[in-house]
C-alpha positions as CSV (number, residue, x, y, z in Angstrom):
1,X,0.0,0.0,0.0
2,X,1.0,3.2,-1.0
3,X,1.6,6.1,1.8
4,X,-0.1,9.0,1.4
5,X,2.0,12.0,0.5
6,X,1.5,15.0,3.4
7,X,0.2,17.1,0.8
8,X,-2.5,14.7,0.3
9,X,-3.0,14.4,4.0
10,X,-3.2,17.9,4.3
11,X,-5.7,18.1,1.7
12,X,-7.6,15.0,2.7
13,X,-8.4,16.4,5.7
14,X,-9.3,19.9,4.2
15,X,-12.1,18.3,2.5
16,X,-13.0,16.2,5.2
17,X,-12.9,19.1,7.9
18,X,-16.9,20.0,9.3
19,X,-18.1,23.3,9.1
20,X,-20.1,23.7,12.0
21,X,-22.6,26.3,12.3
22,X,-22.3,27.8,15.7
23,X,-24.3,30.8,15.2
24,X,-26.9,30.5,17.2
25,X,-24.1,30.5,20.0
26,X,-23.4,34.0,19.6
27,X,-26.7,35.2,17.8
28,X,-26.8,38.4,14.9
29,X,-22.9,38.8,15.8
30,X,-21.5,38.8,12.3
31,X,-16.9,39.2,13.0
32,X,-15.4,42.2,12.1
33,X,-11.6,41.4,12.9
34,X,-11.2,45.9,12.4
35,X,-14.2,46.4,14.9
36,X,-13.4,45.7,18.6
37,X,-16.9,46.5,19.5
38,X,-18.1,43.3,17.8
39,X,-15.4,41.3,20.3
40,X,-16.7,43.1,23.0
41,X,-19.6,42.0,22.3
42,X,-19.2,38.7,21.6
43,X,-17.4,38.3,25.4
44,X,-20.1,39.7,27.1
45,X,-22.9,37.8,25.8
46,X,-21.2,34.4,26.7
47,X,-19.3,35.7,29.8
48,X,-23.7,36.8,30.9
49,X,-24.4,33.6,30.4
50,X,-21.8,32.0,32.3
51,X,-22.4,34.5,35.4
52,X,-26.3,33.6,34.9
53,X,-25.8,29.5,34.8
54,X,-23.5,30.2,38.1
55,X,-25.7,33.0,39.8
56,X,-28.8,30.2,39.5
57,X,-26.9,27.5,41.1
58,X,-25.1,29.9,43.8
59,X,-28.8,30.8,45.1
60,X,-29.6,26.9,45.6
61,X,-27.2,27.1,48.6
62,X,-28.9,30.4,50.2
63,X,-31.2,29.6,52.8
64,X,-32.6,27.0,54.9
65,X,-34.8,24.6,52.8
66,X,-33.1,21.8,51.2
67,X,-33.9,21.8,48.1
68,X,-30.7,21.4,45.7
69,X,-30.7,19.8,42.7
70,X,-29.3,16.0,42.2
71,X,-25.6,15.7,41.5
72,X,-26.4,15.0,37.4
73,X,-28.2,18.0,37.7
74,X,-25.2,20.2,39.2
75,X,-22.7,18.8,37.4
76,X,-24.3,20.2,34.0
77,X,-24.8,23.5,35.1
78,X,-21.3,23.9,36.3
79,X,-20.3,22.6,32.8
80,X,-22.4,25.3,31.4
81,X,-20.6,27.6,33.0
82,X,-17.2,26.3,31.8
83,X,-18.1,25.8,28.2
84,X,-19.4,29.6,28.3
85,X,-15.8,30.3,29.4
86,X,-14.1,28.4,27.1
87,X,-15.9,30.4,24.0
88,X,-14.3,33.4,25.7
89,X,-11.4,32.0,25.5
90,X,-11.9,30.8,21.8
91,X,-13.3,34.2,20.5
92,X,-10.8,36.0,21.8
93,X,-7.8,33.7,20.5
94,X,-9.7,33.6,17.0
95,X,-9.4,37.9,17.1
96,X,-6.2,37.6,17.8
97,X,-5.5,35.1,15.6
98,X,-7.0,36.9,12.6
99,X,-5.3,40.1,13.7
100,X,-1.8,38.3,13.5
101,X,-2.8,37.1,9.9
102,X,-3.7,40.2,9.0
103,X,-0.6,42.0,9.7
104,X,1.7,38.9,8.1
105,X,-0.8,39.7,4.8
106,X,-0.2,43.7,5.3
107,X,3.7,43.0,5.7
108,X,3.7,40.8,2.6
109,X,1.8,43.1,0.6
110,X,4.2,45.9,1.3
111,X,7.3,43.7,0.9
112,X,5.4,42.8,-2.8
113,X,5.0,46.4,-3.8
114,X,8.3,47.5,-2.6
115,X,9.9,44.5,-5.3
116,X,7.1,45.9,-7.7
């Protein structure tokens, strides 16, 4: 059997890679890499949610009547809580991400026209 080359792996798994539509994670946000206001608000709806999920479950530990939910129950609201987190964290590494790429696509554009 013949090994693929790691071109071909690279491309196999281009056109094998999911797209998956996580929109209605972050709803009517449409990414604007030059607009910080769109990160901003990207971080504030999933960092609400996050404080919300964990504001919820904080308040079943106020008072005297024992009424918390089972420990299936808890454990899925706390990992609400860090998944909301998490897309912080991913959001804000894609910005910065796409800024980085920008500037290596400005730089190269500017070392082409120079040579030009």
């Amino acid at each position: 059997m013949i090994s693929p080359t790691p071109t071909t792996q690279i491309e196999l798994c281009q056109t094998t890679r999911l797209n998956i539509d996580f929109s209605h994670r972050l709803p009517g946000l449409f990414f604007d890499i030059h607009c910080p206001h769109d990160l901003t608000d990207a971080v504030n709806q999933s960092s609400d949610r996050a404080i919300g999920v964990l504001k919820m479950l904080a308040g079943q530990f106020i008072g005297g009547v024992d009424c918390r939910p089972n420990d299936g129950v808890m454990y899925n609201v706390i990992m609400t809580a860090i998944r909301e987190i998490e897309d912080v964290n991913s959001i804000v590494n894609a910005f910065s991400d796409a800024a980085i790429l920008k500037e290596i696509a400005n730089v190269k554009q500017e070392k082409q026209n120079r040579q030009a």
